[in-house]
C-alpha angles and dihedrals in degrees: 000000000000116000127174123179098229081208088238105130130149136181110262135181127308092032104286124123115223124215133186136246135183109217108188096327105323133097120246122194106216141170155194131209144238091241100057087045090060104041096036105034117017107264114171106189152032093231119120080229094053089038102050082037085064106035086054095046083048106027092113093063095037091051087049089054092047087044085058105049088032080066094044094049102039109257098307130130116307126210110182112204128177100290091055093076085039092070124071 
């Protein structure tokens, strides 16, 4: 399975900020959430600003986790919570 992060990512609703991926040619919309940010990486607050501060200062790890579950699940949508940067 081939998968690229385009870079393209925004804050949405209920405090998570999406990202793209491109699984074997075809776009996939994931995200993390705030909570995630907050537990896993630092993050100190629900503002667009704090939350795409800290997705860009972690995005390598976080990448690495989608990558993961992108390669469990087949290539769908992806919405790490908490428990995906609790697995190994």
């Amino acid at each position: 399975m081939r998968i690229e992060f385009t870079g393209r990512r925004e804050v949405v609703a209920a405090a998570r900020v999406a990202f793209e991926a491109n699984v074997d040619g075809a776009d996939v919309w994931c995200s993390v959430s705030l909570d995630a940010l907050n537990e896993h990486f630092g993050n100190d607050g629900p503002s667009a600003h704090n939350l795409v501060n800290t997705f860009e200062a972690n995005r390598a790890q976080i990448e690495k986790a989608t990558r993961k579950v992108l390669e469990k699940n087949g290539g769908q949508s992806v919405e790490l919570e908490t428990g995906d940067f609790n697995r190994s």
